[in-house]
C-alpha positions as CSV (number, residue, x, y, z in Angstrom):
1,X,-179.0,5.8,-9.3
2,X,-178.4,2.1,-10.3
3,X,-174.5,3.3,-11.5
4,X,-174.3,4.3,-8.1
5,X,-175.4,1.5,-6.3
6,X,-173.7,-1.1,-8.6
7,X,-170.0,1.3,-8.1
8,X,-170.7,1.3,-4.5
9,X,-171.6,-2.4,-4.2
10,X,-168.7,-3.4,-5.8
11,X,-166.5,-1.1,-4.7
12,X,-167.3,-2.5,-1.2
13,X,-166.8,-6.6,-2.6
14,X,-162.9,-5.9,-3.8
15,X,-161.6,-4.6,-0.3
16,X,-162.3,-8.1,0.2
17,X,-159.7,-10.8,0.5
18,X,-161.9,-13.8,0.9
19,X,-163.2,-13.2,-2.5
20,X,-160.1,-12.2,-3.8
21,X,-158.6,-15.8,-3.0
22,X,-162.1,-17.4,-4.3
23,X,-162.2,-15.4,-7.7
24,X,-158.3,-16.0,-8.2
25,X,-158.9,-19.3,-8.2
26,X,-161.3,-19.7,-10.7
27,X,-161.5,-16.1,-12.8
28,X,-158.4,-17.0,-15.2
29,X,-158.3,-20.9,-14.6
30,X,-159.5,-21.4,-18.1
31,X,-159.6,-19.9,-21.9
32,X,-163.1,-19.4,-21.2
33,X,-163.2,-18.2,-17.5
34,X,-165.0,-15.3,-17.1
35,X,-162.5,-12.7,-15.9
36,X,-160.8,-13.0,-18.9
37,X,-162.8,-11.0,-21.2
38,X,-161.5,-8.0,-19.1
39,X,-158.0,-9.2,-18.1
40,X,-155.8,-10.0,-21.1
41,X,-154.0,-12.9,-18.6
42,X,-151.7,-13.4,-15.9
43,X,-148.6,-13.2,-17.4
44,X,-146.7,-10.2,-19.7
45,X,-146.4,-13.1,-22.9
46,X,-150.4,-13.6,-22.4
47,X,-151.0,-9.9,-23.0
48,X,-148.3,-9.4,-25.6
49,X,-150.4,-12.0,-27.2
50,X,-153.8,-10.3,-27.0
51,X,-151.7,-7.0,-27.5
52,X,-150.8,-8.6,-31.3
53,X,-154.7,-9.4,-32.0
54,X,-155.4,-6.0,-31.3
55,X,-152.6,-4.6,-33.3
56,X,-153.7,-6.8,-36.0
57,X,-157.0,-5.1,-36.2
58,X,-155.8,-1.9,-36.3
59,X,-156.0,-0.7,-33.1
60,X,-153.0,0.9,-30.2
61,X,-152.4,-0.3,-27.0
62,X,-150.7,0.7,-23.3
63,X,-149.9,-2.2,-21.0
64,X,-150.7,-2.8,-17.2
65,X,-149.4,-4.6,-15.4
66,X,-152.3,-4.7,-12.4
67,X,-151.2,-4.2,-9.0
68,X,-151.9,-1.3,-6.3
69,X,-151.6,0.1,-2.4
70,X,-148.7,-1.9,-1.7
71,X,-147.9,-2.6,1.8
72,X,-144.3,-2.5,2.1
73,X,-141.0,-0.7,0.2
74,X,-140.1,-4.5,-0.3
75,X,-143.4,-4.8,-2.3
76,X,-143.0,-1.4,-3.8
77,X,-139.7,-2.4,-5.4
78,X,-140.5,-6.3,-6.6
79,X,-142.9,-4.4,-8.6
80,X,-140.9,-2.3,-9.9
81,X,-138.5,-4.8,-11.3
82,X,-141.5,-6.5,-12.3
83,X,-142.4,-3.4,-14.5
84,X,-138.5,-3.4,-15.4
85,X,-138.8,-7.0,-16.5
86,X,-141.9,-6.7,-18.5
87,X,-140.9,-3.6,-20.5
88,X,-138.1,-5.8,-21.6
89,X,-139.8,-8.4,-22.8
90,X,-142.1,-6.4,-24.5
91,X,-139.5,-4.7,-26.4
92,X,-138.1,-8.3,-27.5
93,X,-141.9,-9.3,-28.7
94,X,-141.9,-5.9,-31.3
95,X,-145.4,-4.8,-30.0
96,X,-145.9,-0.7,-29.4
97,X,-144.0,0.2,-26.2
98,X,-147.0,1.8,-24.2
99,X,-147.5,1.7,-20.5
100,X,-149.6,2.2,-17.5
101,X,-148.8,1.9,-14.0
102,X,-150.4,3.1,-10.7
103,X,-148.2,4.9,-8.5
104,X,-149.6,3.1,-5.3
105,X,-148.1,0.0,-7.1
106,X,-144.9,1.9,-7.0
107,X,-145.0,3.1,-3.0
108,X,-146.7,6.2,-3.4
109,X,-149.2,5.1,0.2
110,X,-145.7,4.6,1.9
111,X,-142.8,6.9,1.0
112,X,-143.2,9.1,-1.5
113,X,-139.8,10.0,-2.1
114,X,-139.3,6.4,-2.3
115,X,-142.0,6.2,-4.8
116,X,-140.7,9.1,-7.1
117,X,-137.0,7.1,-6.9
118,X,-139.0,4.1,-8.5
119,X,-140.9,6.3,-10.9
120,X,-137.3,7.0,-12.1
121,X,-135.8,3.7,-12.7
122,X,-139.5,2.9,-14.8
123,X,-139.3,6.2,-16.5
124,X,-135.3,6.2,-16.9
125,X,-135.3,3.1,-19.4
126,X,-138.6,3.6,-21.0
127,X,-136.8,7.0,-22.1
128,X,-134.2,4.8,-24.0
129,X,-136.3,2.0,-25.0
130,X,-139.1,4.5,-27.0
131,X,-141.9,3.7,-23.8
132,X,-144.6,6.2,-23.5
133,X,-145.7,5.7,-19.7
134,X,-148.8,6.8,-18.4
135,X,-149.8,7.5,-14.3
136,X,-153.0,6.1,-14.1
137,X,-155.2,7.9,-11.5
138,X,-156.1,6.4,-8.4
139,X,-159.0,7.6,-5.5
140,X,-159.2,11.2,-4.9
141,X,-156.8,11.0,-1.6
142,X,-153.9,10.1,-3.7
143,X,-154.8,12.7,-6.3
144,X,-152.5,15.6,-5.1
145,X,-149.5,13.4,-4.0
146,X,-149.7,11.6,-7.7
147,X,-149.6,15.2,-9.6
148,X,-147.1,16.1,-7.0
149,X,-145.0,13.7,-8.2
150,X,-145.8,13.4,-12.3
151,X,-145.0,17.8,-11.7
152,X,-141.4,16.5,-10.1
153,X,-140.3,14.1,-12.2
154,X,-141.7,16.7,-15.6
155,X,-140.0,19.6,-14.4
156,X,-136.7,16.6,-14.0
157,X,-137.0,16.8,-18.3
158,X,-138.9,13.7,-18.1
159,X,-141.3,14.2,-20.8
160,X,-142.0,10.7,-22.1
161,X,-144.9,10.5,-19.7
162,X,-148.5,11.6,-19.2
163,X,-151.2,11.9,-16.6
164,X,-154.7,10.6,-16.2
165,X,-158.1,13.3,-14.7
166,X,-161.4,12.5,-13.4
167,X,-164.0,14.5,-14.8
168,X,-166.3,13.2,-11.6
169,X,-163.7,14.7,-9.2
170,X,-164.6,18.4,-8.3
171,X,-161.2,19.8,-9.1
172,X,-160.5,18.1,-12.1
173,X,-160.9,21.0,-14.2
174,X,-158.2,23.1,-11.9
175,X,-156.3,20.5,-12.8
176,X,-156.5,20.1,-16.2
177,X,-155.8,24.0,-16.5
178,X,-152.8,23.1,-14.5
179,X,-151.5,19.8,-17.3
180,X,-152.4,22.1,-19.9
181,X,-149.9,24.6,-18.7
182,X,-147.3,22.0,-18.5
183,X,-148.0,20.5,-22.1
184,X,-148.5,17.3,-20.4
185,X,-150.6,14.6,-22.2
186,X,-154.1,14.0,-20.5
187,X,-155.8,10.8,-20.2
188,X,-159.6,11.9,-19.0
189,X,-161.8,9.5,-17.5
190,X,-165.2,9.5,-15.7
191,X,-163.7,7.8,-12.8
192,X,-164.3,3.9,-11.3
193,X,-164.5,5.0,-7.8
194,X,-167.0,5.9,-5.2
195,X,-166.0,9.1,-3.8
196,X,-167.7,11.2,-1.1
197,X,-170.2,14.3,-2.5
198,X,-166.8,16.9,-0.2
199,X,-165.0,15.9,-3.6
200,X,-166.7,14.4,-6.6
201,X,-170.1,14.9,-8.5
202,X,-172.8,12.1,-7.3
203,X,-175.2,12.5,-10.3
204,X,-174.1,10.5,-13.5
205,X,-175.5,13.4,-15.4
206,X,-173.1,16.3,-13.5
207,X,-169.9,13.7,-14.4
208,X,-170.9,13.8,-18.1
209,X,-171.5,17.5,-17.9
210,X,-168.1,17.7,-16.6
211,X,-166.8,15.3,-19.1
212,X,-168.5,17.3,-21.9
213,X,-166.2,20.9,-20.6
214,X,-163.1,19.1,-20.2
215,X,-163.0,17.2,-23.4
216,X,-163.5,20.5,-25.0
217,X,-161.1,22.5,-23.2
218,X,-158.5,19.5,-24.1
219,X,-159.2,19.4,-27.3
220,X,-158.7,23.2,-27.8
221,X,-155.4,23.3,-25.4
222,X,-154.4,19.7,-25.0
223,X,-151.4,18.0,-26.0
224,X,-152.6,15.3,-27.5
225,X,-155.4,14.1,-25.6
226,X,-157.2,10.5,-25.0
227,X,-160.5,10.9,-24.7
228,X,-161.0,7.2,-22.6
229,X,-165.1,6.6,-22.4
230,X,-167.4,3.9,-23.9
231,X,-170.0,6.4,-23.9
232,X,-171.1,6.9,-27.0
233,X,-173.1,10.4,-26.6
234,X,-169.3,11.5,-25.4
235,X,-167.4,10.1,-28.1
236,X,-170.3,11.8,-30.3
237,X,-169.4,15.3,-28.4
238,X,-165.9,14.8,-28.9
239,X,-165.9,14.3,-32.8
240,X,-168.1,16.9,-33.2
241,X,-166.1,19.2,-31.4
242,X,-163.3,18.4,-33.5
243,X,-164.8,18.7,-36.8
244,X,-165.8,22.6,-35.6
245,X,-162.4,23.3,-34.3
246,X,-161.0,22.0,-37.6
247,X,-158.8,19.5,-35.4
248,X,-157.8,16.7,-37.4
249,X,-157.9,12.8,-36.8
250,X,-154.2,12.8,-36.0
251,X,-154.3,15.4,-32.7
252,X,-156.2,12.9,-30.5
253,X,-157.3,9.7,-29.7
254,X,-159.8,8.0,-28.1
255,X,-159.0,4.7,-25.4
256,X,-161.2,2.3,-24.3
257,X,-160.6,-1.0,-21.9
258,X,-159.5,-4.1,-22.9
259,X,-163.0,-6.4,-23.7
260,X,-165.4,-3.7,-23.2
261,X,-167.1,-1.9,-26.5
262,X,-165.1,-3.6,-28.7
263,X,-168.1,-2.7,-31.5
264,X,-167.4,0.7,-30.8
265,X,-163.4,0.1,-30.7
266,X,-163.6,-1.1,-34.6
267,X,-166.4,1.7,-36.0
268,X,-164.1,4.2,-34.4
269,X,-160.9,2.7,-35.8
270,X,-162.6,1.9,-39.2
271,X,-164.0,5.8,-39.5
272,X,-160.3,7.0,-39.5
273,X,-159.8,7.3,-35.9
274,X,-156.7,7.1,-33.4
275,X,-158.6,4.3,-31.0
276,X,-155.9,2.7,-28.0
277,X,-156.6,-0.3,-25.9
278,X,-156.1,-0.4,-21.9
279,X,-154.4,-4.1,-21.4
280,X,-154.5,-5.0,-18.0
281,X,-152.7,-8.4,-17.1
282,X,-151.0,-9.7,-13.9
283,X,-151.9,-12.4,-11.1
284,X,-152.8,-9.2,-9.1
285,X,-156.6,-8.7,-10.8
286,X,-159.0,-9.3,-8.4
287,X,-159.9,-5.1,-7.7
288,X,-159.6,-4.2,-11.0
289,X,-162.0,-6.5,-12.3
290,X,-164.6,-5.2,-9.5
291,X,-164.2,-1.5,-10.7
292,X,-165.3,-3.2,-13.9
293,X,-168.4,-4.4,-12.7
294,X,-169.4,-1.8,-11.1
295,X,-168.7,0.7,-13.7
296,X,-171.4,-0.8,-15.9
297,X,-174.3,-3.0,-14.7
298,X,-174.0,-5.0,-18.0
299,X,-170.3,-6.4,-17.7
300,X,-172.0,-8.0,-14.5
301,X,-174.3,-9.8,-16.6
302,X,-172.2,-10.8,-19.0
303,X,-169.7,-11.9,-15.8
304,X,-172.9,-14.0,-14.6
305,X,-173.5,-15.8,-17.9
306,X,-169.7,-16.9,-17.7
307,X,-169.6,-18.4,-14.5
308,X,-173.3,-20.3,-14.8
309,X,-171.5,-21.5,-18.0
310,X,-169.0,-22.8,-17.0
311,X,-170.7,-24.3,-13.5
312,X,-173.3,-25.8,-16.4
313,X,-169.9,-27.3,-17.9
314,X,-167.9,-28.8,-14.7
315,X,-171.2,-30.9,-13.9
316,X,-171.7,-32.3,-17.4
């Protein structure tokens, strides 16, 4: 009941553009500010940076550049040169060439033929340059129009891409039966956003149940699946499942968010694990950041401890 509450609450405070402007002033002002243990910066060299520390430790890594539900094609295509621009610079800094990107970002809310078009310029480089690029999954009314479009551009022979499921949305599962048949790769999530009881699971213990099945049937017919949780009673399932199915270490990976678990990020690494991090960056941060929040009641009290820190500080 609190998850609920707390996805629903925050859910709620990142429609909103007063506190956008407020938090953007002050979230990434600082080394120490606190919407930077979830954002790796505002700018692509800041993330390459925290993209190297991770390397360093052993772990992988896919790129965001944060942005969504653009209001315009104008908007639609400065951030796709944006994307253009930071894949290039990333492949100057020698980091692993692994992104994400939100096909709202992209147009998907405006035109979506306009939206596939810029899918292809993103997809048509990253082919050359050695980019894996992921479609990260937004609320469940741009579900269809977003597999619509991945099922498009696959059947086009682009095949250096993958999706990402729900497991709270009801018709995940059809879903995944559907990516399986393709041989795309699956990204499977829980899912950040408050959706209607017509199309997604309300009780955290249905989600997990659904987790539980999906994880399975990806690990028995997936191409190479992430399992992305920080829960560690489903990272438990998913290992085990493994070990019966004889799957080896190599087949799958797990993914977790940038700043969140990092315990869990090195045990998993350290026990032999594929284990990639989720690096979101970009001025563009504010509803991200929420979905944080509200995901887990104890990245708000971490947030709070930041930001009574550093008001403590600015009055000393």
């Amino acid at each position: 009941m609190l998850e609920a509450i707390s996805k629903a609450l925050f859910h709620a405070v990142a429609s909103s553009r007063t506190l956008e402007k407020i938090a953007s002033r002050y979230g990434m002002a600082k080394p120490t500010s606190f919407a930077r243990r979830f954002i790796a910066g505002e700018s692509v060299d800041e993330a390459i940076d925290a993209a190297r520390a991770l390397e360093s430790r052993g772990l992988r890594l896919t790129l965001d550049l944060l942005g969504e539900s653009v209001t315009n094609l104008d908007e639609a295509d400065a951030a796709t040169r944006a994307y253009l621009a930071a894949m290039a610079r990333i492949v100057e800094s020698g980091i692993e060439r692994n992104i994400s990107l939100k096909l709202s970002q992209l147009g998907l809310d405006i035109d979506r033929a306009v939206c596939t078009d810029n899918l292809r310029r993103i997809l048509g480089p990253a082919g050359r340059q050695g980019y894996f690029v992921r479609l990260d999954m937004e609320a469940s009314p741009t579900v269809q129009s977003t597999l619509d479009v991945f099922t498009t551009l696959w059947q086009q022979e682009y095949r250096n891409m993958g999706v990402v499921l729900q497991a709270s949305l009801l018709r995940s599962e059809a879903d995944l039966a559907r990516m399986n048949g393709l041989g795309a790769r699956v990204r499977l999530v829980k899912g950040a956003y408050k959706e209607p009881k017509a199309v997604a699971y309300q009780r955290k213990a249905d989600v997990d149940a659904a987790y539980a099945r999906m994880t399975e049937r990806l690990l028995a017919e997936g191409t190479y699946p992430a399992i992305a949780t920080h829960d560690p009673a489903l990272i438990a399932h998913a290992r085990e499942v493994a070990a019966a199915k004889g799957i080896g270490q190599d087949a799958f990976e797990f993914q977790m968010l940038y700043g969140v678990r990092r315990d869990l990020q090195a045990s998993l690494a350290a026990a032999g694990y594929r284990v990639r991090v989720y690096v979101p960056f970009g001025r563009q941060w504010f509803r991200y950041f929420m979905r944080r929040l509200g995901e887990r009641p104890a990245n708000v009290a971490f947030v709070v401890r930041g930001v009574v820190a550093e008001n403590r500080d600015a009055y000393r």
